[in-house]
C-alpha positions in Angstrom: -45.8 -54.4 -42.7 -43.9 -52.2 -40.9 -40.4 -50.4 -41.8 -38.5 -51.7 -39.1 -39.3 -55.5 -40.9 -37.7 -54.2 -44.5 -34.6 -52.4 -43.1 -33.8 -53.2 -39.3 -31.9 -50.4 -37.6 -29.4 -50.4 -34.7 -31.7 -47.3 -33.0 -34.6 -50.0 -32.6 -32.2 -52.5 -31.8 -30.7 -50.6 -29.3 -33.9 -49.4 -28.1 -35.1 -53.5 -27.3 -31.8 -53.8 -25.2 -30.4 -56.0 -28.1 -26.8 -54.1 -29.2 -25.4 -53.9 -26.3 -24.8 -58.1 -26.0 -22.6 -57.8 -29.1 -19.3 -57.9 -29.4 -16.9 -56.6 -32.0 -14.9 -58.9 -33.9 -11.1 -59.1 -34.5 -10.4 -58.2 -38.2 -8.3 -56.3 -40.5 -9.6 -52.9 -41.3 -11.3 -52.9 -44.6 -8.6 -50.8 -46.1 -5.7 -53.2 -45.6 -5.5 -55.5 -48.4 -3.5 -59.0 -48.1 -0.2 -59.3 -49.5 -0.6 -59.2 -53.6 -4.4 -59.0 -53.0 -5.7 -56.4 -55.3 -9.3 -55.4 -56.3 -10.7 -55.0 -60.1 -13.8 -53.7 -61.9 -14.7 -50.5 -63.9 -16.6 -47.8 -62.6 -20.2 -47.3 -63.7 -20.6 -44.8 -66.0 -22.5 -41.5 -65.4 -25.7 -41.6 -66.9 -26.2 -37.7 -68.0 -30.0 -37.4 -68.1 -32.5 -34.7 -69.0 -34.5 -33.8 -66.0 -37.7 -32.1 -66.5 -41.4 -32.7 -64.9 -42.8 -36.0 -64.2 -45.2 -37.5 -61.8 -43.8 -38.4 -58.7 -45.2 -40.5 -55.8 -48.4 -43.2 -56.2 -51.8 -43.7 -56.2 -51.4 -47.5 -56.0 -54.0 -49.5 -53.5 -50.7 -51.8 -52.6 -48.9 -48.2 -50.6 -48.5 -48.5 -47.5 -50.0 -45.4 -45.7 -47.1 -44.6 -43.3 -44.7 -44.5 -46.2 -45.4 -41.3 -47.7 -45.5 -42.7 -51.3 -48.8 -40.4 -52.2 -50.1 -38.4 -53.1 -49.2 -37.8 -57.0 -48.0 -34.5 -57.7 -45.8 -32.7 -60.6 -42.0 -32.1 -59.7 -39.7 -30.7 -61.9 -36.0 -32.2 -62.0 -32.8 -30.5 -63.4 -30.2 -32.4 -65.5 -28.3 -34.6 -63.5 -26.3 -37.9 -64.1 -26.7 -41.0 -62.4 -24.7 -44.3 -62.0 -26.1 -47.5 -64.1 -25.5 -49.7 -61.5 -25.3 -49.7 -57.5 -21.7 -49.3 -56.2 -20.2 -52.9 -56.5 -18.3 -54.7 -53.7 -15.1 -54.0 -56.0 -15.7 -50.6 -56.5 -16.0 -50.0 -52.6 -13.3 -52.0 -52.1 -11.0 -49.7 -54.3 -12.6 -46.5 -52.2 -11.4 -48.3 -49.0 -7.9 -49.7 -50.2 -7.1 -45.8 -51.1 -8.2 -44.3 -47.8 -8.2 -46.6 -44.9 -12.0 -46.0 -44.4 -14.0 -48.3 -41.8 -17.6 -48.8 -41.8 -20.1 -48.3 -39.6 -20.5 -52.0 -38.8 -16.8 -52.3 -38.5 -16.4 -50.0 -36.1 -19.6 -50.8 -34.0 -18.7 -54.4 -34.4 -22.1 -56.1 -36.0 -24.6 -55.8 -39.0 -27.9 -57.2 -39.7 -28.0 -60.5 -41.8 -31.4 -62.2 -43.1 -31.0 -65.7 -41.6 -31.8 -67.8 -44.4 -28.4 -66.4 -45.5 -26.3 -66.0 -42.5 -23.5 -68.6 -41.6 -23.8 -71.3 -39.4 -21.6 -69.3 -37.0 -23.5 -66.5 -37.2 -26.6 -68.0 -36.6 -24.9 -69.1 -33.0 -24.1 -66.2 -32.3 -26.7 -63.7 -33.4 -29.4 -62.5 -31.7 -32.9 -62.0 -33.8 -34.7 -58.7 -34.3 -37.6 -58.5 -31.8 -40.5 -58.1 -34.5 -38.8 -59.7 -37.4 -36.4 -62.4 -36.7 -35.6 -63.4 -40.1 -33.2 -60.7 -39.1 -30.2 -61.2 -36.7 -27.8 -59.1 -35.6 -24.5 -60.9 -36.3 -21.2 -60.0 -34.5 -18.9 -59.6 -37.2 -21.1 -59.1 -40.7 -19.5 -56.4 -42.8 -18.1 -56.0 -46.3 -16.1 -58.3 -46.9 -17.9 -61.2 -44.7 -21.9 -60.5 -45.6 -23.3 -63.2 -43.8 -20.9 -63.3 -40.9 -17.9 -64.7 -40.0 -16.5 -67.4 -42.6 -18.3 -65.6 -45.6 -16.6 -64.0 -48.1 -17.5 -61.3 -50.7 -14.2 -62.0 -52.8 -16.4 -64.0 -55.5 -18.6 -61.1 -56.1 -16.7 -58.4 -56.7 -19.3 -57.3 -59.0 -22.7 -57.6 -57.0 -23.5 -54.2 -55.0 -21.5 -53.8 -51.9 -23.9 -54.4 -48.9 -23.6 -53.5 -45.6 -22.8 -49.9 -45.9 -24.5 -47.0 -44.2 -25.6 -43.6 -45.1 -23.2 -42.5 -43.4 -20.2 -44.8 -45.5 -22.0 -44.1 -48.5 -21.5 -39.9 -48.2 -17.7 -40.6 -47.4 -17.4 -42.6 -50.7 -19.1 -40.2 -52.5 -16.8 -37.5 -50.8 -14.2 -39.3 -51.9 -15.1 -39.8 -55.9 -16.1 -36.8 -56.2 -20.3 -37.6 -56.3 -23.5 -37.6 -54.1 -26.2 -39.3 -53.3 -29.3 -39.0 -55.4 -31.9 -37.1 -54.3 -35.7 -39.1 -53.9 -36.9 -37.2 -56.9 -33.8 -37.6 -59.0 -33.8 -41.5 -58.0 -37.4 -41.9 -58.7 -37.4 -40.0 -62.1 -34.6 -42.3 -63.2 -35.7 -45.3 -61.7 -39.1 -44.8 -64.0 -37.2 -45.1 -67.0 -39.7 -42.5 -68.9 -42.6 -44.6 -68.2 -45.7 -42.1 -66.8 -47.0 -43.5 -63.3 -45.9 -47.3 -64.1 -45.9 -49.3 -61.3 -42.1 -51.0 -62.1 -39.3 -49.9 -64.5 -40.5 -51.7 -67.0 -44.3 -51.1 -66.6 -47.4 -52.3 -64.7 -46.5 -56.4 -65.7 -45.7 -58.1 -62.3 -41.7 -58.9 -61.7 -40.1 -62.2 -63.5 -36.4 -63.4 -62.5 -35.7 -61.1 -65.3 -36.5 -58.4 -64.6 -36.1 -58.4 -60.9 -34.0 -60.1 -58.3 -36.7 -60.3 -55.5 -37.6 -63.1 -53.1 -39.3 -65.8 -54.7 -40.8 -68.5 -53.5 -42.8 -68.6 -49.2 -41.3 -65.7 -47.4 -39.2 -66.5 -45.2 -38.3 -69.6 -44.5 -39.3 -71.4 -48.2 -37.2 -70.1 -51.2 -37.9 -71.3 -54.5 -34.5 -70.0 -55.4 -31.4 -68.8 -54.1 -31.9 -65.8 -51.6 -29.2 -62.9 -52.4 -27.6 -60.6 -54.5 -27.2 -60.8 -58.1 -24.4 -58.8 -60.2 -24.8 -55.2 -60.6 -25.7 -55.6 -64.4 -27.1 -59.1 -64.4 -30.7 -57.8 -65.9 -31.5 -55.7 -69.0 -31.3 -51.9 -67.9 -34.3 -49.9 -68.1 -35.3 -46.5 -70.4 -32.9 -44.5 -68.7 -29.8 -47.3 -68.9 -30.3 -47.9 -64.8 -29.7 -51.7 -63.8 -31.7 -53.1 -61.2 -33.5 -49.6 -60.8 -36.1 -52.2 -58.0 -34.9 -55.3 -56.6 -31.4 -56.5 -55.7 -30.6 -54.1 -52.8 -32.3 -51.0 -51.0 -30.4 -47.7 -52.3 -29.6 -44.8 -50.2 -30.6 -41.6 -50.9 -29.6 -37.9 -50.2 -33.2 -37.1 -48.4 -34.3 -37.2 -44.9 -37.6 -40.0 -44.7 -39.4 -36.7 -43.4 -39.2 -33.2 -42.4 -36.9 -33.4 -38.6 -36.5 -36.8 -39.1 -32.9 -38.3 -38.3 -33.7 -40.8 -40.9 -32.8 -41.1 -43.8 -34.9 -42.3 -47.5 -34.1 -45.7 -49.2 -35.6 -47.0 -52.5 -35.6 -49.1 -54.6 -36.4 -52.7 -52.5 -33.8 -55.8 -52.3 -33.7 -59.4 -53.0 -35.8 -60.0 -50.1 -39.0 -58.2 -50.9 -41.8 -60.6 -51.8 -45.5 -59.8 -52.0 -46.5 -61.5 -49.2 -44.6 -59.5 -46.8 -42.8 -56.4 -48.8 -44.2 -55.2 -52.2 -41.5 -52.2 -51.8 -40.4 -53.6 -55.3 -42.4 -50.2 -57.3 -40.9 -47.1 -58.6 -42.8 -45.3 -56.2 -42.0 -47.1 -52.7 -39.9 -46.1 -50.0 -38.4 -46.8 -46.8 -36.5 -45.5 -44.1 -33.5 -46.0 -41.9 -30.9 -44.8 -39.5 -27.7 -43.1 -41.2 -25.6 -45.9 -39.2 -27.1 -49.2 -40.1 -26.3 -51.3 -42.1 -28.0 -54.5 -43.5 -27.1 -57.5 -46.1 -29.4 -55.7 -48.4 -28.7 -51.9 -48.6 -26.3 -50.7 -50.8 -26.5 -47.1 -52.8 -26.1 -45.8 -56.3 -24.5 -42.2 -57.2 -25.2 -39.1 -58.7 -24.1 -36.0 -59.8 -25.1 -32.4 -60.8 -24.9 -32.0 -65.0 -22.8 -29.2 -65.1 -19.9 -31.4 -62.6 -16.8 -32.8 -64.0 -17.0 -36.8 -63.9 -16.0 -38.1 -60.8 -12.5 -38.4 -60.0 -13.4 -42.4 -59.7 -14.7 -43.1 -62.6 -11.8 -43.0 -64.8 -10.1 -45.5 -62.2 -9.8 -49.2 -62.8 -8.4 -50.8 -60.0 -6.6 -50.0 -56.3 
């Protein structure tokens, strides 16, 4: 399965012809909040961890080859911290109401939406990802309306914000003070302690809980509801990390590979299944442009050990 079907990009998109028929949508900017509107949730804690040398990367059958997962080698990794959860809709929110900030799909006017979620009026007007078109590109989609126009985030403050780019999530970590995680650091945490398991947990395939994955005939027959879950809806794993796989993609600091514009995700979403995307393991990876943005890519922060918390984290509200 290729990249392109996990995590659509606007480079590919725009490449097909397929961009230019969109057309951005009239909206507030994302840092103007309604009249008495205002945003709530803690932020996750910093999760100071050891570092030290573990296994990194896969010898797995299930890799795919173009991925880079392999080979298994020794890294070492200095102390860092590390958020518990992926940056929730609430805490972006706040990051936005204090500077004004507009996305990346605000400002080029459409995001990618899987279209067993996407509204009804999205659906019309949407055009499908050559290749993959259980992905559209809705006019529209950002934040604060996920599956296009009529949608609303407001009842899930505390599900990961989707629909942020690379390039949105370095300007909130500018802002709070943190950074992105680098693949190693992610990976390290991500496993928990666990030597070479395939999941944070172990080698035992995902259950709902343990993993908020697609379940069910990928992608038109769900056996549940298709979406995100709340940042700290499952049990955390060795290292205290919620939803370390499944849920959303995350962001990371990396490039996908050496002079490569793009830029590493782990992690997985709600919409891997094993039938088309087994990206759910500690050891997968993806890739995609710093400007796109999906309905399942979020991020999760970090920090160096020796840094003062960020200046967020104290903060409980806009």
């Amino acid at each position: 399965m290729s990249r392109d079907c996990c995590a659509p990009d606007r480079t590919a998109a725009r490449e097909a012809n397929l961009l230019p028929l969109l057309a951005p949508a009239d909206r507030r900017q994302c840092g103007d909040l309604a009249s008495g509107e205002r945003e709530t949730g803690a932020f996750a804690p910093l999760l100071p961890l050891p570092g030290g040398v573990f296994r990194m990367g896969t010898a797995d059958r299930d890799v795919f080859p173009e991925d880079g997962e392999g080979p298994v080698r020794a890294v070492t990794v200095a102390p860092f911290r590390i958020a518990a959860t992926a940056v929730s809709h609430a805490e972006f929110r706040t990051f936005a109401a204090a500077t004004g900030y507009r996305t990346d799909a605000e400002r080029f006017g459409h995001s990618f939406v899987f279209r067993g979620c996407a509204t009804a009026e999205a659906r019309r007007r949407a055009e499908p990802v050559p290749g993959a078109d259980w992905w559209l590109a809705v006019p529209g989609a950002w934040h604060r309306e996920p599956e296009g126009p009529g949608s609303s985030s407001d009842g899930r403050l505390d599900h990961p914000v989707t629909h942020v780019s690379w390039n949105d999530a370095q300007a909130y970590c500018a802002w709070s003070g943190s950074r992105l995680p680098t693949e190693a650091e992610w990976e390290y945490a991500a496993r928990g302690g666990l030597d070479q398991a395939r999941h944070p947990w172990g080698d035992a395939p995902p259950t709902p809980d343990r993993a908020v994955i697609f379940r069910g005939e990928f992608p038109d027959r769900p056996a549940a509801a298709v979406g995100t879950a709340p940042v700290r809806s499952l049990a955390p794993n060795g290292h205290g990390l919620h939803h370390a796989v499944g849920n959303v993609w995350e962001w990371t600091a990396d490039r996908f590979a050496p002079h490569s514009p793009a830029r590493a995700l782990r992690g997985g979403s709600h919409l891997c299944h094993v039938s088309y995307c087994n990206r759910y393991r500690c050891s997968a990876r993806t890739a995609n442009s710093p400007d796109s943005s999906t309905g399942h890519i979020g991020f999760r922060v970090a920090a160096d050990a020796q840094a003062p918390p960020p200046a967020a984290a104290a903060t409980t509200g806009a």
